[in-house]
Backbone as a ProteinNet text record, in pm:
[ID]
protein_1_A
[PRIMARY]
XXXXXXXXXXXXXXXXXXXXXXXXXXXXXXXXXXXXXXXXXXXXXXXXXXXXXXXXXXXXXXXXXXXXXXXXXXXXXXXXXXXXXXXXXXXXXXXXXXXXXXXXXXXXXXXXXXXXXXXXXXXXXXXXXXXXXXXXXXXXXXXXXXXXXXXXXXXXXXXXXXXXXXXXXXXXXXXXXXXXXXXXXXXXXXXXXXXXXXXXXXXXX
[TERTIARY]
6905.9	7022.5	7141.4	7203.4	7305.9	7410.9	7538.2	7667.8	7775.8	7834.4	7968	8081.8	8061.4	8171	8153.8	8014.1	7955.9	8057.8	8106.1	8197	8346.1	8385.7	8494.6	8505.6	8357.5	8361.6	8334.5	8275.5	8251.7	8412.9	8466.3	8612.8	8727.2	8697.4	8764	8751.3	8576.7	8538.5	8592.7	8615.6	8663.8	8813.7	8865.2	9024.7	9054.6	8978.4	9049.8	9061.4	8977.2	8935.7	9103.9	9129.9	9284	9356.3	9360.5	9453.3	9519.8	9384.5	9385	9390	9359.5	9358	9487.1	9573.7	9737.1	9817.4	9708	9792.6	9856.8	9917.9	9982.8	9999.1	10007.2	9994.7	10095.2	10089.6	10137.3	10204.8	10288.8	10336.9	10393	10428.6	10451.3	10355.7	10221.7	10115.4	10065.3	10064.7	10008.8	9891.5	9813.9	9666.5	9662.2	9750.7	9814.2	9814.1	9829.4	9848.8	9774.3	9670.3	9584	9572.1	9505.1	9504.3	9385.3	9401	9311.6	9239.2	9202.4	9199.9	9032.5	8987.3	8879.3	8789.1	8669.5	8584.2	8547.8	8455.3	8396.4	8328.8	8219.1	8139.4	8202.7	8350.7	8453.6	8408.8	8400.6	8376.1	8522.7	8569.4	8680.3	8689.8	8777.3	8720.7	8863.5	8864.1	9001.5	8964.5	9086.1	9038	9245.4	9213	9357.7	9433.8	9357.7	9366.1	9289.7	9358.8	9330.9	9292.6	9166.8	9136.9	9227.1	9282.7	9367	9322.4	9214.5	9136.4	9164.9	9201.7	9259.5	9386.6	9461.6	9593.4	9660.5	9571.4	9649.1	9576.9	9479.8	9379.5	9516.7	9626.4	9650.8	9604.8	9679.9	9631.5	9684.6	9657.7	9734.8	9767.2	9902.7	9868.2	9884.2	9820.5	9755.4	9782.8	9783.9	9821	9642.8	9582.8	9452.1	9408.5	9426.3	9457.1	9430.1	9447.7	9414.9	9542	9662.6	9819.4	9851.1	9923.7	9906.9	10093.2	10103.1	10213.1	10317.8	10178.1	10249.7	10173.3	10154.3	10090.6	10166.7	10100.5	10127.1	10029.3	10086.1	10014.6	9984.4	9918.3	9845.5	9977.3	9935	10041.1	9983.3	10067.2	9975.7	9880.4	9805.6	9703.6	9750.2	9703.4	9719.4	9739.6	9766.6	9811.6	9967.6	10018.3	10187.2	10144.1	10068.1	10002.5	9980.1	9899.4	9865.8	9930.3	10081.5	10155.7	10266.5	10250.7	10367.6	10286.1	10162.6	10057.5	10102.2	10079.1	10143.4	10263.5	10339.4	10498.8	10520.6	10470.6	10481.6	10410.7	10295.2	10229.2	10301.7	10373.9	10490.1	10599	10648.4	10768.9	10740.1	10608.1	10559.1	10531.9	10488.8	10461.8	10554.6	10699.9	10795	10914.8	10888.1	10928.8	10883.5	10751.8	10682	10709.9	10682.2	10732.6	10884.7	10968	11134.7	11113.7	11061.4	11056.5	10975.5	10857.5	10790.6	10915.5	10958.1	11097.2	11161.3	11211.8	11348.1	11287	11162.2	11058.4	11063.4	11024	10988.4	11082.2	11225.6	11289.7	11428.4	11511.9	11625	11711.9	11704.6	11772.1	11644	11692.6	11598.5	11615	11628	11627.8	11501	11474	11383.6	11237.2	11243	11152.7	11099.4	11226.5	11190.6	11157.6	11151.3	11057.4	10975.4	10883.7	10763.5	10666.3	10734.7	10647.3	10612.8	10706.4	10691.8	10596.8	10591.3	10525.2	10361.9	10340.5	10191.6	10163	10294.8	10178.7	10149.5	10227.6	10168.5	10084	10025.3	9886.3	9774.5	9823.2	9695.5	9682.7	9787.6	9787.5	9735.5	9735.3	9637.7	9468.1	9435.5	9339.4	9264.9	9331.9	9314.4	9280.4	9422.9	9360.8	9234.3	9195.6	9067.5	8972.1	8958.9	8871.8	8823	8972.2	8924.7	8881.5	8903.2	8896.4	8724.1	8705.3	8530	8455.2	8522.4	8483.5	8499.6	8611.2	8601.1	8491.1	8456.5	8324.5	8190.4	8190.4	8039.6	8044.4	8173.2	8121.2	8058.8	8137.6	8123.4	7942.7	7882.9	7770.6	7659.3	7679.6	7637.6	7634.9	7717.8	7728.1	7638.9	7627.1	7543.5	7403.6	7373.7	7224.6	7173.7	7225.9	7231.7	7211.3	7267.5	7291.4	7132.5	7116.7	6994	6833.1	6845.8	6792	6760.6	6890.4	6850.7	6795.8	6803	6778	6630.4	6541.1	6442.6	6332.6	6434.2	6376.3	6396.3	6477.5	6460.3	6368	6318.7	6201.9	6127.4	6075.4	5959	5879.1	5953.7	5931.8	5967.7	5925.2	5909.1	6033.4	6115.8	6230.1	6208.6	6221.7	6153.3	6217.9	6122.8	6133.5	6291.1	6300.1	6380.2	6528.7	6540.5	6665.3	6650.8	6574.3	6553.9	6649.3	6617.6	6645.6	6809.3	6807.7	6999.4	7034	7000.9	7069.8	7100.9	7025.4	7003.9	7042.5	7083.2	7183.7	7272.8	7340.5	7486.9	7556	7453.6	7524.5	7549.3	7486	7519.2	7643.1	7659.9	7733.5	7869.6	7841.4	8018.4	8021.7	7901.2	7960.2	8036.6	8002.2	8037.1	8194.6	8196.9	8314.4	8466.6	8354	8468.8	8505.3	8421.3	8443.6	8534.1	8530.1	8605.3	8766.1	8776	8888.9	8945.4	8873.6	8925.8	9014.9	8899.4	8951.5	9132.4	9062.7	9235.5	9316.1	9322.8	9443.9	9499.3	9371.2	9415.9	9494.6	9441.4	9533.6	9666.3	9686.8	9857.8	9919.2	9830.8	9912.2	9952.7	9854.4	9942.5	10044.1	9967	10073.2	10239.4	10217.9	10343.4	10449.1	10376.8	10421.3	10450.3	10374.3	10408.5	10528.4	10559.8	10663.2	10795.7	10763.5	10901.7	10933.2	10819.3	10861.5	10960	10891.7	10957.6	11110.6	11168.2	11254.5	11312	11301.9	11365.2	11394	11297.1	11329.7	11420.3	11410.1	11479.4	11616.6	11657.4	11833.7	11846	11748.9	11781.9	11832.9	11787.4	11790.9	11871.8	11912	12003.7	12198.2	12148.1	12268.7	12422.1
-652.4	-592.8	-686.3	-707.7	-790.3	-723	-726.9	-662.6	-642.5	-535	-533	-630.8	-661.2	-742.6	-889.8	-932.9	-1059.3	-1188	-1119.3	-1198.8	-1240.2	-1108.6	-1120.8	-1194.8	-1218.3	-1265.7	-1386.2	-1442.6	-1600.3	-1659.2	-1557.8	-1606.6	-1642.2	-1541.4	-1508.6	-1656	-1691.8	-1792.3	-1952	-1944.1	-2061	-2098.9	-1944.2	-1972	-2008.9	-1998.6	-1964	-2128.8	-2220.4	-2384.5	-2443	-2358.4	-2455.6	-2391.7	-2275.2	-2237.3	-2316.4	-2338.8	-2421.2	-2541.8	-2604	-2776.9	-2782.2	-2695.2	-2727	-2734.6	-2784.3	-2718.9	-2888.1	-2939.7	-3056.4	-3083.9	-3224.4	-3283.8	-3110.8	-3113.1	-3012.3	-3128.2	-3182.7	-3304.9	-3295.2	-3169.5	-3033.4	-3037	-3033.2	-3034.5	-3160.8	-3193.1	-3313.8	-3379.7	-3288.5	-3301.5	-3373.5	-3410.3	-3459.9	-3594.4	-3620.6	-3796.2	-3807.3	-3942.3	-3922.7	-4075.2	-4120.6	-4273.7	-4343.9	-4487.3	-4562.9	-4639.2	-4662.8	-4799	-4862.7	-4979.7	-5008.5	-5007	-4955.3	-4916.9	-5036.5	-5038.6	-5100.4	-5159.2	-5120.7	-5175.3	-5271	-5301.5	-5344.3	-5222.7	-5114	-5034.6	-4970.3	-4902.1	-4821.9	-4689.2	-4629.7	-4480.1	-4431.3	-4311	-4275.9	-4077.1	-4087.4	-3949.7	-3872.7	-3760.5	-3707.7	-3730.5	-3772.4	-3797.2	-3947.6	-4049	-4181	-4207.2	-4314.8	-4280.3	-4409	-4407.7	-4532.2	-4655.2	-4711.6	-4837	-4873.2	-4808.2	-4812.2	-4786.2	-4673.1	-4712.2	-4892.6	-4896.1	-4981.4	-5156.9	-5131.5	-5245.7	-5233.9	-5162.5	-5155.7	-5076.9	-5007.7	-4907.6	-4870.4	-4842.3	-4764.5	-4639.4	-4580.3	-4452.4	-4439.8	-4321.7	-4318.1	-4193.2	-4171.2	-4003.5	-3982.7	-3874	-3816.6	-3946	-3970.7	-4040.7	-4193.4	-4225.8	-4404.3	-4465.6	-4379.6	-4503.6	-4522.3	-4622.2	-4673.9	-4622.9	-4559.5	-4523.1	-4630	-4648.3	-4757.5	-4805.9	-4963.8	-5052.1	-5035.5	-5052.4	-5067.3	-5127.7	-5229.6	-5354.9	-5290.5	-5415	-5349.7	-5361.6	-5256.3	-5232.9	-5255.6	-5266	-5211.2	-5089	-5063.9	-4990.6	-4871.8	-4760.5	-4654.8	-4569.9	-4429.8	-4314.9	-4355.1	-4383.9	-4450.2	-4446.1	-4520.7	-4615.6	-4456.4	-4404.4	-4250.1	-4158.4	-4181.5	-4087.6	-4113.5	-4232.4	-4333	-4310.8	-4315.8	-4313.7	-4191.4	-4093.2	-3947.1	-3960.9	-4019.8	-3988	-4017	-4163.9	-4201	-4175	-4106.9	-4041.4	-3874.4	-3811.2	-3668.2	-3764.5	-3870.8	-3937.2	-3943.4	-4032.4	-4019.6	-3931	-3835.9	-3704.5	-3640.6	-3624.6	-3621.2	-3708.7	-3843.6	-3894	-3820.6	-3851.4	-3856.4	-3715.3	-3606.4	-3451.5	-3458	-3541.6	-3493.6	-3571.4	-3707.2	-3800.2	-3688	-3664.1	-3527.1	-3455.6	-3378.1	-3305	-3306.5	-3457	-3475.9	-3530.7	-3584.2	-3662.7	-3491.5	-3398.9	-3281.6	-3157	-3179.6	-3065.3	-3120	-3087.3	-3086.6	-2969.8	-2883.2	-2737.3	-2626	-2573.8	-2502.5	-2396.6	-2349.4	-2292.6	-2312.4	-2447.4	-2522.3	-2451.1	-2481.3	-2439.4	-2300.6	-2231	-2047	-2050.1	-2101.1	-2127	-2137.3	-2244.1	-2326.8	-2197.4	-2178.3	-2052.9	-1952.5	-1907.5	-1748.3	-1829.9	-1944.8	-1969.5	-2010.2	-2055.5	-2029.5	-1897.8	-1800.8	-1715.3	-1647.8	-1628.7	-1552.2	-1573.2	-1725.3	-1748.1	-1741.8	-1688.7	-1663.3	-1515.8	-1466.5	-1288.7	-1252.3	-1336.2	-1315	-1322.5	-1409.9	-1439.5	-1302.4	-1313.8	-1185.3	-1035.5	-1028.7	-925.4	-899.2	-1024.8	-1015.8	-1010.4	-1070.4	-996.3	-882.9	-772.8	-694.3	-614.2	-637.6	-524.2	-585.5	-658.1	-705.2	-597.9	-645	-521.1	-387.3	-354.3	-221.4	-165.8	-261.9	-221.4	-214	-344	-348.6	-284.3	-172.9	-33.9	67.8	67.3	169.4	163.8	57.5	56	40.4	26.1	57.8	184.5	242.3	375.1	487.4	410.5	474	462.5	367.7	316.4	356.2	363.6	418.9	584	636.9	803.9	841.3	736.5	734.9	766.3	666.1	598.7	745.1	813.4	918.7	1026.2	1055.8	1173.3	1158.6	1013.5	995.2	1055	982.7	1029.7	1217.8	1230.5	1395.4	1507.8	1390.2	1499.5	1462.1	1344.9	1310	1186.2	1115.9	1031	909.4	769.8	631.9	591.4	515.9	458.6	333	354.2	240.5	64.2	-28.3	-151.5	-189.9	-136.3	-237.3	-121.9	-43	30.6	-55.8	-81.5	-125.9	-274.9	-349.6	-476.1	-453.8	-368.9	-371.4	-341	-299.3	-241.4	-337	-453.1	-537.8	-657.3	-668.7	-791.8	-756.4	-596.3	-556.8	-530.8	-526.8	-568.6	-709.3	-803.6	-935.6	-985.3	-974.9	-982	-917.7	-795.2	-732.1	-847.2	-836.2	-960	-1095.8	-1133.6	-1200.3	-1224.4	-1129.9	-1056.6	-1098.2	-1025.4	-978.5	-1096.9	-1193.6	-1329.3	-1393.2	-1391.2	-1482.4	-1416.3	-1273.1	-1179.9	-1249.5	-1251.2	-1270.8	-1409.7	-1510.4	-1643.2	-1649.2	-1598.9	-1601.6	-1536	-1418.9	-1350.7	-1497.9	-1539.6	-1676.4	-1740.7	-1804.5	-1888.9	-1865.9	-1732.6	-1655.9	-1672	-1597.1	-1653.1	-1746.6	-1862.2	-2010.8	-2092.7	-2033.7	-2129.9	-2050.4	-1923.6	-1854.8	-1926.3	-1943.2	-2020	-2134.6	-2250.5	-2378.7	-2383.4	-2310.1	-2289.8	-2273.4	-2192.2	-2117.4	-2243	-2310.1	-2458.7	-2571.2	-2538.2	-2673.2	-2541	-2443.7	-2446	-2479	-2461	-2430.3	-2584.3	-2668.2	-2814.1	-2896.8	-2851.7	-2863.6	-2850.3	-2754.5	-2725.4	-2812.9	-2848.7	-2904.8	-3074.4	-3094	-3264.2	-3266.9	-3126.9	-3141.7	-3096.3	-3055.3	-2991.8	-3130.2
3071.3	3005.6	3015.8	2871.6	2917	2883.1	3044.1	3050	2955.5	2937.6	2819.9	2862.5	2968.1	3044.3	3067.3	3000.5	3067.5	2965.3	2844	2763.6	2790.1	2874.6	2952.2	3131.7	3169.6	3248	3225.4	3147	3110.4	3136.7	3014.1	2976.2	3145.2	3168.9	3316.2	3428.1	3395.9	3496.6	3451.2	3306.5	3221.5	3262.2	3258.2	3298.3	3396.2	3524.2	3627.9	3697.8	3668.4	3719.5	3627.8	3507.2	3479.5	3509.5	3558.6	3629	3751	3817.2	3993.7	3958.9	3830.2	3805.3	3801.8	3779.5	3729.5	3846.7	3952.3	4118.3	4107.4	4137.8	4198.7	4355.4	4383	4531.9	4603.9	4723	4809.6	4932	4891.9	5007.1	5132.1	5117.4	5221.7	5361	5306.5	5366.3	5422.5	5530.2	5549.5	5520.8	5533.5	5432	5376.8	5277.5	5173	5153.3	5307.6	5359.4	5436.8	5459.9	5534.3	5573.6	5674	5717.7	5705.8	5630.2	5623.4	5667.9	5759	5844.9	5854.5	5935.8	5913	6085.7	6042.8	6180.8	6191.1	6345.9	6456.2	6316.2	6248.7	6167.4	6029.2	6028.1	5935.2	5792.9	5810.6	5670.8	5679.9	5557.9	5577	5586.6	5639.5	5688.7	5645.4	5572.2	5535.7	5614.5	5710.8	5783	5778.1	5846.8	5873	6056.8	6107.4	6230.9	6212.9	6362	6349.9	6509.2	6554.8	6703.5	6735.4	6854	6916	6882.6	6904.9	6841.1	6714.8	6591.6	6513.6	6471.2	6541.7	6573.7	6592.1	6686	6747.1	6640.8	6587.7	6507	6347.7	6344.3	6227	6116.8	5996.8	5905.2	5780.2	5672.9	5597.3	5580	5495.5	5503.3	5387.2	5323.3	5195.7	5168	5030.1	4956.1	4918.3	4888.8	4846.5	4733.3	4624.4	4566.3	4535.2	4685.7	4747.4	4686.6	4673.7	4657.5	4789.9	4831.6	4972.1	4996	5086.1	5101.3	5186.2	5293.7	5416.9	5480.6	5461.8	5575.6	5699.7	5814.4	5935.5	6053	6065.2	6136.7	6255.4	6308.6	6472.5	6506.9	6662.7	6759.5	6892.1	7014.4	7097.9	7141.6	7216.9	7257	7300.3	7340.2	7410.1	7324.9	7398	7314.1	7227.9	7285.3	7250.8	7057	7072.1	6925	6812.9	6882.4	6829.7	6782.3	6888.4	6854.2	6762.1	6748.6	6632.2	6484.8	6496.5	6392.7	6329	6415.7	6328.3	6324	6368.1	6352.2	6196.3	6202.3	6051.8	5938.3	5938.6	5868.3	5827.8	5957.4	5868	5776.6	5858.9	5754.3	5641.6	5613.9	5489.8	5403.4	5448	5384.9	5366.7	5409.6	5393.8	5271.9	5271	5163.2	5069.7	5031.2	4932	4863.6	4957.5	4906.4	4850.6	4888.7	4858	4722.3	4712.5	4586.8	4469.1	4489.3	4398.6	4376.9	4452.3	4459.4	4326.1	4376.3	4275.4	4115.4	4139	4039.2	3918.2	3930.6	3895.8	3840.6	3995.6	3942.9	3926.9	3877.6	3883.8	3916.5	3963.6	4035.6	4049.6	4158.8	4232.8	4135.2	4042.6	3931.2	3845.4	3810.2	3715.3	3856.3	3990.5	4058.8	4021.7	4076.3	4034.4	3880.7	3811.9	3621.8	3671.1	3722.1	3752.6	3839.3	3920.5	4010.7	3959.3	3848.2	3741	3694.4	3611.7	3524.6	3596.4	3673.9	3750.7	3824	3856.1	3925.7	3791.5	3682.5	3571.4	3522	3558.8	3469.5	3573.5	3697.9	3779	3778.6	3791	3760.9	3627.3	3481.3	3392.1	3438.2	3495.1	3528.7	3595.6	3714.8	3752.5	3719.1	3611.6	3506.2	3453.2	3411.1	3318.3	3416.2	3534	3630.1	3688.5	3726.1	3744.5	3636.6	3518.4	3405.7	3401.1	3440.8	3439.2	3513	3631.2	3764.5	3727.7	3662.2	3601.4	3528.5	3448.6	3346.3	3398.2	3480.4	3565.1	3673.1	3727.5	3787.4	3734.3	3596	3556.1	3481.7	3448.6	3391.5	3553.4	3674.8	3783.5	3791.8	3799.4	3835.1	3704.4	3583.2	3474.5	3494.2	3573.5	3622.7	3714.3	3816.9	3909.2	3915	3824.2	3779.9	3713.1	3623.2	3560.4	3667.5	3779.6	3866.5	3926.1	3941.3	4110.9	3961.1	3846.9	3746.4	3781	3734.6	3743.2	3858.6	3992.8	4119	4150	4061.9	4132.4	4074.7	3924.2	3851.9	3908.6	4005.4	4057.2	3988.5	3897.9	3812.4	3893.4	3913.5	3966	3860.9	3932.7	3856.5	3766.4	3631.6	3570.9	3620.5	3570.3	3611.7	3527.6	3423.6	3369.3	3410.2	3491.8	3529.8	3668.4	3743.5	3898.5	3854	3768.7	3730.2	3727.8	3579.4	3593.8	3670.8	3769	3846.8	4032.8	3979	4078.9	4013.4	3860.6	3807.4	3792.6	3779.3	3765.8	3963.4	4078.9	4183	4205.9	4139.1	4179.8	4109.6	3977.3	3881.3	3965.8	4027.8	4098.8	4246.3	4298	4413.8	4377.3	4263.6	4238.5	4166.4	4101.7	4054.4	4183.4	4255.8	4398	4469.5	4479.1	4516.3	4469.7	4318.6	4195.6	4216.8	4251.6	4278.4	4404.4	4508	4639.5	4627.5	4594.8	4545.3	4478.8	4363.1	4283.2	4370.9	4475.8	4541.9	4647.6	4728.8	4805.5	4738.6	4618.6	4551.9	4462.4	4439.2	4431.4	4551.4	4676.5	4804.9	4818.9	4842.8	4837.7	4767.2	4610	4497	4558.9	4574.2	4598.4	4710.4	4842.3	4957	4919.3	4856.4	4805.2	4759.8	4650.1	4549.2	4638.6	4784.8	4840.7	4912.7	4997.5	5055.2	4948.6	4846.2	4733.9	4739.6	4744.6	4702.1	4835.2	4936	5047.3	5063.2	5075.4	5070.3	4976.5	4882.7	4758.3	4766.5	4833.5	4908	5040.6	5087.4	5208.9	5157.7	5046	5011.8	4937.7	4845.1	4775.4	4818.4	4960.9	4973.4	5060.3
[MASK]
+++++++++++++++++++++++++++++++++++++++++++++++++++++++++++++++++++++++++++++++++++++++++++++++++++++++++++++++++++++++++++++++++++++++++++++++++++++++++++++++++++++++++++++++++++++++++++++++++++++++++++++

């Protein structure tokens, strides 16, 4: 059986990857910046944390990306080395977020646009999800109804009700997943957005 909703869920699953493609660097996040440097074996290893041996062997620091934010030559050894490593790896991540900043907005105004204007296209998204979930309850719950009629005349529940009724629960797990997903990612885009404004007054004030 194929779902009344399976057209609206295609659509739903199409939207929702440009929704999240439209996310931009988060420079906020250190994540963001990560260090380059080269192992024992001379290969290159790009990680978010750096072990002293390489601290101190010299490194780059790098956006997701591979643009090189900042060489930084060997140093001496020890933790010392480690803790300079991150120091300058938030600086960086710090430039780089205020430069995005100013690269992007011009008043924390233009921000509060930008944020309406993505969470509304994830709250569409959304929409069309649950109204999916709406439908593929409601045709569960018709199958299902069918299912117990059968069993109470004493009749074996046919194969092809057992079936829908075991592709319209996968179809809602799945549903509910794709739901959960998009609420995470309103949460965050939402938080992102409040950092860029909050930062945004701090550089501009």
């Amino acid at each position: 059986m194929k779902s009344i909703n399976q057209l609206g869920l295609a659509i739903a699953i199409m939207l929702a990857p440009l929704a999240l493609g439209a996310e931009e660097d988060d420079f906020s996040d250190l994540g963001d910046v990560l260090f380059r440097y080269t192992n024992a074996q001379g290969s290159y290893v790009v990680e978010q944390s750096i072990p002293p041996a390489a601290a101190a062997g010299g490194y780059d620091i790098i956006t997701r990306n591979g643009r090189v934010l900042k060489t930084v030559p060997a140093a001496p050894k020890g933790e010392d080395a480690v803790k300079y490593a991150e120091k300058l790896r938030r600086e960086a991540a710090q430039a780089e977020w205020d430069t995005h900043l100013k690269r992007r907005f011009s008043s924390v105004k233009d921000i509060e646009s930008a944020k309406k204007r993505a969470l509304t296209e994830l709250q569409g998204t959304l929409s069309i999800l649950r109204a999916n979930r709406g439908g593929i309850t409601a045709q569960l719950e018709d199958q299902q109804r069918r299912a117990g009629v059968m069993e109470r005349n004493g009749q074996p529940v046919s194969e092809t009700i057992l079936q829908n009724i075991q592709s319209l629960e996968s179809e809602a797990r799945e549903l509910e997943k794709q739901i959960e997903a998009r609420n995470q990612e309103l949460d965050k885009k939402a938080a992102k957005y409040d950092r860029d404004i909050e930062r945004f007054k701090e550089i501009s004030s």
